[in-house]
N, C-alpha and C positions, 0 to 999 in steps of 0.2 A: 549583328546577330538577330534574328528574324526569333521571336519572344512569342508568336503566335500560335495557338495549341493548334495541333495535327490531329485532325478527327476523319476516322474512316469509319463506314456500317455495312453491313451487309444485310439487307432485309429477305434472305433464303433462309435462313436461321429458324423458319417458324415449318415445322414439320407434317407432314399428313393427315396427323392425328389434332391437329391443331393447336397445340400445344409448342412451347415456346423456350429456345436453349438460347439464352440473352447474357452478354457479356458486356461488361461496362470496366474500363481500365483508365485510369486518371493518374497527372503525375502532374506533382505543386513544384515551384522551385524557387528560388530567391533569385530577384535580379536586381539590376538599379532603379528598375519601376518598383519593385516592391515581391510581393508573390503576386505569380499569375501560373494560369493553368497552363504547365506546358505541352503536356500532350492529353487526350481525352481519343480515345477509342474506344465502340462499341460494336458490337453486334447485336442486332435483334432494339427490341423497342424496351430500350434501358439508356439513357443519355441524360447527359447535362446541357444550357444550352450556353451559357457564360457567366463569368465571375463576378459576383458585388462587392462593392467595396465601402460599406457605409462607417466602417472603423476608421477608415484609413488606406492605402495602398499595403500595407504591409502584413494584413488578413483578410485573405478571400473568404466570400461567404459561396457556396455555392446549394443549389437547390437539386436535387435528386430525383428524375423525372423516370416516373415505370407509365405510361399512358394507358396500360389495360388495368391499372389499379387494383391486380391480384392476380394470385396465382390459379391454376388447374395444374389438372392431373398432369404427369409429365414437366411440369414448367421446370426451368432449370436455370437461377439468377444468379450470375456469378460478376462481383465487384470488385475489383482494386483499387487501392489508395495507396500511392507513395509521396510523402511528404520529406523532399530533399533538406538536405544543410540547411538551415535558420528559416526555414518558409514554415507560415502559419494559414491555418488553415478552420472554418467551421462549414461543417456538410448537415443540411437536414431534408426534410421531404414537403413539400405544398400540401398532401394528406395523408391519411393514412393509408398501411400497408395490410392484403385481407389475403387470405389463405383460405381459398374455398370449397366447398365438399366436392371428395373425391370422386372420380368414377367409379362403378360398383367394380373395376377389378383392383382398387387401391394403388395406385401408381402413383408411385410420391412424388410429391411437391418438395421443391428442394431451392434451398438460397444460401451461399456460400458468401461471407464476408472478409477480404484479407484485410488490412492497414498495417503500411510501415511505416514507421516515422527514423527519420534518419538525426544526427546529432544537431542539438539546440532547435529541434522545431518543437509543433504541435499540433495535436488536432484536437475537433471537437466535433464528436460524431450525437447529433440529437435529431434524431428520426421523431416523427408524428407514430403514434401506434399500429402496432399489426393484429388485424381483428384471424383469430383462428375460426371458422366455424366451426358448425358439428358436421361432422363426417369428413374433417378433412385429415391426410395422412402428409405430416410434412417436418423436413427437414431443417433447422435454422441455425447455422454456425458461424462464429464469427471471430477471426483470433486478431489480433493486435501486437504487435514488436514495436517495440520500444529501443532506440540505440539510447548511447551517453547522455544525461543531460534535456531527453525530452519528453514531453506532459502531454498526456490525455487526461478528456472529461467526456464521457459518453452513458447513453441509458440505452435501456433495451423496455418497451411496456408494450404488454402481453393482454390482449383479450382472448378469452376462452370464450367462446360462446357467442349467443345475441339477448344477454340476458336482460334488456328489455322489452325484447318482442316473445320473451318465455320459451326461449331456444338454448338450453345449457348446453355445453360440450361433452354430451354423454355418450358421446360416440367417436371412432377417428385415434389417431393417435400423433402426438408431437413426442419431438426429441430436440431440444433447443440447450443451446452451447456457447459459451463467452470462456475464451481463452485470454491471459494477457500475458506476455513473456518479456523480459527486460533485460535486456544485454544476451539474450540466447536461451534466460532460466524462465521457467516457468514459476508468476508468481500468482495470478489468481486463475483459476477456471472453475465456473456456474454449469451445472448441467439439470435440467429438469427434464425429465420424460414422462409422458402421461400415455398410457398406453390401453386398449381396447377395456380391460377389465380395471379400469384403475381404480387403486384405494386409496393415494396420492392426492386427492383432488378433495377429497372430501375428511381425509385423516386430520384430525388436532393439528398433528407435527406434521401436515402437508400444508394447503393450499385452504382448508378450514371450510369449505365450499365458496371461498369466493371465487369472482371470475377475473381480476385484473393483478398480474405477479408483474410489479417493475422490478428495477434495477439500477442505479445512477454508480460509476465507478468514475475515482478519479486520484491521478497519480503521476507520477510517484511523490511523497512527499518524505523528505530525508529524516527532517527533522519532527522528530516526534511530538518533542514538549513544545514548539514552538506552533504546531498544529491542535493542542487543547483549548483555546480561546474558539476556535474554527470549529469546532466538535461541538461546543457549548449549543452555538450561535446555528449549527445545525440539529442539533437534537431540537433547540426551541422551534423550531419549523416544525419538525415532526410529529413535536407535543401538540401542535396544532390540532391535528389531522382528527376530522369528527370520528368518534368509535361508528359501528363496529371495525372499521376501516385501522388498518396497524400500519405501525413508521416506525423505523427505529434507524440508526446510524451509525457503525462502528468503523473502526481502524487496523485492517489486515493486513500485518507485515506492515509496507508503504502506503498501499492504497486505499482512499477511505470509500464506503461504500455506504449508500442510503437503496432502503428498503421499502416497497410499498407494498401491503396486499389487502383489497379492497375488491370494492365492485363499480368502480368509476374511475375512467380512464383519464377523462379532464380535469379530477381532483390528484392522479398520479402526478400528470404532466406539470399540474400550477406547483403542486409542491416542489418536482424535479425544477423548475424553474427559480424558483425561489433557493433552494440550496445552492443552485447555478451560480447565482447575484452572488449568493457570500465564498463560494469556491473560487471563483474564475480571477478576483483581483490577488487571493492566494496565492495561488497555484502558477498562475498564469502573469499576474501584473497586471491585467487589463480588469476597468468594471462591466460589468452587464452590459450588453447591446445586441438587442434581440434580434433576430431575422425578418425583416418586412413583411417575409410571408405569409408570418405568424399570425400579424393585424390582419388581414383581410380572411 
């Protein structure tokens, strides 16, 4: 049997206007090598190029390559992830992802996330940040399925703004979305929307005027009591976190979830790192093993 991923592109995908309808489709599987990528199809400049393996054969690390390093008006970035029977998998990006000001007729920016995970696998979905600017109008959805018996751990961090070059996001509008469904039911979905007039952004009970909104979820975990020691050992992470900057950690339903909202995106990501370490030998069985990319 020929284990080799089947990669086909089409580079007509990028349209008139210059803008860009990019499809990226990836499929993990289990073999007697271990997981490898079996099939990998894209269109347009969205591709992976092959699989790491510094854990071992039996989890691919792969890296998630966009080469125009953001969005415009029009762009249209659509991913798939299926992760078969017992194959494991962790996906992240060399940098970060930017969503740039729109063109004065608002044509939205749109990026579409599926992931399925099929019975006894895993994934581990840990992207580098998406910087939104000001004036951009964009779409960011992302759902996750879950069959019998299989574990995610993924984050979503969120820049609004260039709020070190004194550029807030006070223009534009997002509508950003984290679905996760397990056995067909829906058990968590995130939605934030910031829209042209917003009060969201700057409300107490919103966004507080910071500019970086994470997200770490990670699940399912069955067992409740037996996840309180995990809870602990993650809030003390959180306790960390310098003020103004807020952390906190809870337990919905199965999934636990840690929370960032600050104005620094590499204080987000050390801490999501850090909770990682103490999640992943839980959850997962495996300790921490970061992604090479990460170092350089």
């Amino acid at each position: 049997m020929n284990n080799r991923a089947v990669i086909t592109s089409d580079q007509e995908s990028q349209s008139t206007a210059g803008c860009w309808q990019a499809e990226l489709s990836l499929g993990l599987a289990k073999t007697v090598r271990g997981t490898v990528l079996k099939t990998c199809r894209h269109r347009g400049p969205l591709y992976v190029q092959k699989a790491f393996y510094p854990e071992g054969r039996e989890l691919a690390h792969l890296y998630l390559l966009h080469p125009p390093g953001g969005m415009v008006s029009g762009d249209d970035l659509q991913i798939s992830v299926t992760v078969a029977d017992g194959a494991h998998a962790l996906i992240t990006t060399p940098g970060a992802g930017r969503v740039y000001r729109a063109r004065p007729d608002r044509t939205l920016q749109q990026q579409g996330i599926n992931l399925q995970l099929h019975p006894n696998s895993t994934l581990e979905w840990l992207p580098l940040e998406n910087i939104i600017y000001p004036g951009a109008y964009t779409r960011l959805n992302m759902d996750v399925h879950l069959a019998e018996e299989s574990h995610f751990i993924g984050w979503e961090i969120t820049c609004l703004g260039l709020k070190a070059s004194g550029q807030p996001f006070d223009s534009g509008e997002m509508d950003q979305r984290l679905q996760i469904f397990r056995k067909g039911r829906l058990k968590v979905r995130e939605n934030l929307r910031l829209e042209e007039q917003q009060t969201v952004a700057n409300a107490t009970a919103g966004l507080a005027g910071h500019s970086v909104n994470a997200l770490l979820v990670a699940g399912p975990f069955d067992d409740a009591e037996s996840v309180e020691v995990l809870l602990d050992g993650v809030r003390a992470e959180c306790d960390g976190i310098r003020r103004p900057a807020l952390a906190a950690v809870s337990l919905n339903a199965e999934f636990l979830q840690v929370r960032y909202l600050g104005d620094c995106s590499e204080e987000a990501r050390l801490l999501f790192t850090r909770c990682w370490h103490r999640i992943r030998p839980e959850l997962l069985q495996r300790s921490g093993c970061e992604p090479r990319i990460w170092a350089t």
